[in-house]
matplotlib code that plots the C-alpha trace (Angstrom):
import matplotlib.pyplot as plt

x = [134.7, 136.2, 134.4, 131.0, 128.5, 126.8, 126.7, 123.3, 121.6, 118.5, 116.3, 113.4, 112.4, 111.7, 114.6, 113.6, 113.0, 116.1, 118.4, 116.5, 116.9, 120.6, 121.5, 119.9, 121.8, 124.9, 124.2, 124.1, 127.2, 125.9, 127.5, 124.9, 124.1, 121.5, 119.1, 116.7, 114.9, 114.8, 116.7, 119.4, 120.0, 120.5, 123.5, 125.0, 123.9, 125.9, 129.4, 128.7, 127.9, 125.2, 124.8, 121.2, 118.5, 115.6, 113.6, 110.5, 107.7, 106.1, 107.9, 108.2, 109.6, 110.3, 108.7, 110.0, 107.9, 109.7, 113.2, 112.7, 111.1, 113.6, 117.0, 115.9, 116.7, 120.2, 121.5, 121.3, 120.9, 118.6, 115.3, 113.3, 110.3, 108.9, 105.0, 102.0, 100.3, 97.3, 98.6, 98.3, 98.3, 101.4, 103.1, 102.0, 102.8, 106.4, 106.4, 105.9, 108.4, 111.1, 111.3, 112.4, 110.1, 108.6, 107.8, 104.6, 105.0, 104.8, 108.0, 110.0, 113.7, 114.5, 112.4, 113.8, 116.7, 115.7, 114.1, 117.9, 119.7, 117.1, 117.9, 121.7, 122.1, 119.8, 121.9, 125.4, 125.4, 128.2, 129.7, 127.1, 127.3, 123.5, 122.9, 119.7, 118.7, 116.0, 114.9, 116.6, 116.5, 119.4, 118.9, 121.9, 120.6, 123.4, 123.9, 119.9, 120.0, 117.9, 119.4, 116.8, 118.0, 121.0, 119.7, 120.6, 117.7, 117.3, 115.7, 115.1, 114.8, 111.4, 111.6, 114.8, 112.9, 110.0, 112.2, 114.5, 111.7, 110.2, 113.5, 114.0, 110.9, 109.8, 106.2, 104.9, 101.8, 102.9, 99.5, 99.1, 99.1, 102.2, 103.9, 102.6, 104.1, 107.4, 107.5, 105.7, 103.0, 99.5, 97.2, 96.6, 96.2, 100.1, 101.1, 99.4, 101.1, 104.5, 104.1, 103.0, 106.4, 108.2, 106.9, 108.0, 111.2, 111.2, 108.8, 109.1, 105.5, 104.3, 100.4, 100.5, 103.8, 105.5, 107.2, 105.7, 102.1, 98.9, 96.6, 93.3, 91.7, 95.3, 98.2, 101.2, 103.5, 107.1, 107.6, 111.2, 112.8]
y = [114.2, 116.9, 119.6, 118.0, 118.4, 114.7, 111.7, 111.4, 108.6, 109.5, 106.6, 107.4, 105.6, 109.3, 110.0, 113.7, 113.7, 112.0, 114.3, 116.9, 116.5, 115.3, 118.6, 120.8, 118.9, 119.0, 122.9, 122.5, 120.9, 118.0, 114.6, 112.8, 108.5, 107.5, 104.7, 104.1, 101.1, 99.7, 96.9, 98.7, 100.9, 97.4, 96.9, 100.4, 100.7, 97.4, 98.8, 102.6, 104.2, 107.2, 110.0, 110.3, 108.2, 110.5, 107.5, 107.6, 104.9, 103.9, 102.2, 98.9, 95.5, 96.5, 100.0, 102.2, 100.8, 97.4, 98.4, 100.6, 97.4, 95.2, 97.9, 100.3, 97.8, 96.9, 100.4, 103.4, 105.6, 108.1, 108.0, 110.3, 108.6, 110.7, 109.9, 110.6, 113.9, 112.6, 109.4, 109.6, 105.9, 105.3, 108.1, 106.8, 103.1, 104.3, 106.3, 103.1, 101.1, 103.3, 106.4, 109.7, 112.1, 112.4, 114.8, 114.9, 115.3, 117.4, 119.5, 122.2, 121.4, 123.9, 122.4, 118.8, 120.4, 122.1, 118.2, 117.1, 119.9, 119.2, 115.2, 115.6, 118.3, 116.2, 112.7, 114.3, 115.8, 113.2, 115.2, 114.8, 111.9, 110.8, 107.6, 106.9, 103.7, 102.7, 99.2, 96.6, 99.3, 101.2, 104.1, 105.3, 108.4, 109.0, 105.7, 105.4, 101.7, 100.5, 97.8, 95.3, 92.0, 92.2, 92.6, 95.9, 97.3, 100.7, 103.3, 105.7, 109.4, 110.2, 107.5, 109.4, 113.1, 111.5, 109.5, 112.4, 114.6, 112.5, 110.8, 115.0, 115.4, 112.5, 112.4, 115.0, 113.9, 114.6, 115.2, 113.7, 117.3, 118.0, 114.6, 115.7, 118.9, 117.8, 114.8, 116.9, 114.6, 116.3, 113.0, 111.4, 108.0, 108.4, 109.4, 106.3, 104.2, 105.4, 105.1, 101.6, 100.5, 102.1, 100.2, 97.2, 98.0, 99.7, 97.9, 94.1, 93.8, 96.2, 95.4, 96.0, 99.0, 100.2, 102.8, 104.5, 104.9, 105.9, 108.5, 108.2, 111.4, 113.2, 111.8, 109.8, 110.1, 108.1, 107.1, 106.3, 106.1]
z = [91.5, 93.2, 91.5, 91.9, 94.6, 94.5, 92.1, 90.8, 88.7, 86.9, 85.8, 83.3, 80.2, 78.2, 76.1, 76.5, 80.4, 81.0, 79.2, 80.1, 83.9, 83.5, 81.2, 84.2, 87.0, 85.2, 85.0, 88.2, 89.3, 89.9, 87.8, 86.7, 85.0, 83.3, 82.6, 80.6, 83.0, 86.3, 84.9, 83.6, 87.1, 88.8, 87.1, 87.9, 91.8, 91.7, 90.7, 91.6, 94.4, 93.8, 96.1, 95.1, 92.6, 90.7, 89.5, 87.6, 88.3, 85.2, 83.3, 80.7, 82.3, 86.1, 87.5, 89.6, 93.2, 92.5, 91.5, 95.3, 96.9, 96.1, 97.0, 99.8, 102.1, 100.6, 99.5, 101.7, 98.8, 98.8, 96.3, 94.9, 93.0, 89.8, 89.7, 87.4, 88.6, 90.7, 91.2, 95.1, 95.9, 94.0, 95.8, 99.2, 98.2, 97.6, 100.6, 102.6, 100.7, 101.8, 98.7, 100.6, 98.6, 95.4, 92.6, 90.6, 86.7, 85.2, 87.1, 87.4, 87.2, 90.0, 92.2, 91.6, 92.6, 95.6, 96.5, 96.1, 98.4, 101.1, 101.0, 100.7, 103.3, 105.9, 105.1, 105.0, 108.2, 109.8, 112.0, 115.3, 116.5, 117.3, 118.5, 121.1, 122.9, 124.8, 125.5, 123.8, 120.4, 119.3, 116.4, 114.5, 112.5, 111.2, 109.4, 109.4, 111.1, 113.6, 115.8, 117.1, 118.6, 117.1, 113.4, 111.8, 110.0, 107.5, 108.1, 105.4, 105.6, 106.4, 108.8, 110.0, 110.5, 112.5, 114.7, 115.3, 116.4, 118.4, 120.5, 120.9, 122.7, 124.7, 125.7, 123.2, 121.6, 117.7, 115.7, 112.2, 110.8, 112.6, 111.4, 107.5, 107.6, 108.6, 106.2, 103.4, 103.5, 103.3, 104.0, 107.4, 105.6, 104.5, 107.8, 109.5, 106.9, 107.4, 111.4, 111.0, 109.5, 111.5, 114.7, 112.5, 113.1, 116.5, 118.0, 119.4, 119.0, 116.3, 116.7, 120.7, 120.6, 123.9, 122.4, 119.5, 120.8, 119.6, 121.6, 120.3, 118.6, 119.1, 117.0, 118.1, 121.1, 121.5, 125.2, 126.5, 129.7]

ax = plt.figure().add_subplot(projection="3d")
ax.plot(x, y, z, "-o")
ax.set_aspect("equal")
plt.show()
């Protein structure tokens, strides 16, 4: 394992995309398991533990949303959901179910890759150690947890860049533009629907936040003493 840069699992049912994107990561130092279904990658997050998943959303039996529904909250691992080109409430529904990015097909293998260096160099920065309370909340963003009476909750890594921004600048009202760019998100709507979960798990009431607050007409603004 020494001589590779990440363990990736690559879940597609195309024969042809699959080996296609696993012959590129391999060119690219990267060591790289496949499945053919959802059902099949449940069997393999259970016994291995991937750096990274590239996982398509159409497919037969279980699709991609679910198989991400069902783990994002019990494996830290990082997703990367491959959608239909167009298909914008599909990416934003993953989005809000905890995916880290996504890729429209048809791609370009260099830029999945380039999708992978950005995720793994933000989650494998372990040497800071920054931790942030306020309230009754604790966030870990370096083991992407929120801890909320006592319960340990994930966060994933869009989750992670907003909340790190924010806790770094106190007060700042954060526009939705400003939030999309740094998230890569290019629709308010998204935006608004990634802010709402996360006052699920920062917040103690969600529907009426003391933290994570909306300014009417402007954006969003975290307040913390």
């Amino acid at each position: 394992m020494e001589k590779f840069k990440a363990h990736i699992l690559v879940v597609d049912d195309d024969d042809g995309i699959r080996e296609l994107v696993k012959e590129y990561l391999n060119q690219n130092n990267y060591l790289v398991t496949t499945s053919k279904s959802a059902l099949d990658a449940e069997k393999k997050v259970k016994i291995i533990k991937f750096d990274l998943i590239v996982l398509d959303i159409m497919m037969p039996g279980k699709s991609g949303l679910e198989f991400t529904k069902e783990h994002k909250g019990v494996i830290s691992t990082p997703i990367i959901l491959l959608t239909a080109k167009g298909e914008a409430s599909e990416r934003i529904e993953g989005l809000g179910i905890g995916a880290d990015d996504y890729l429209p097909k048809p791609f370009e293998p260099k830029e999945l890759i380039l999708r992978i260096n950005n995720i793994l160099d933000k989650t494998k920065h372990k040497d800071t150690i920054r931790k942030f309370k306020f309230g009754k909340i604790e966030i870990d963003l370096n083991k992407l947890f929120v801890l909320k009476n006592n319960k340990s909750i994930k966060i994933n890594n869009t989750e992670k860049i907003i909340l790190d921004k924010m806790v770094n600048s106190p007060g700042k009202i954060f526009e939705r533009e400003e939030i999309g760019k740094l998230i890569k998100i290019d629709k308010e709507r998204s935006v608004d629907v990634i802010i709402t979960r996360l006052r699920k798990k920062i917040e103690e009431n969600p529907k009426n936040p003391n933290y994570l607050q909306t300014i009417r007409g402007k954006g969003y603004v975290l307040w913390i003493e």
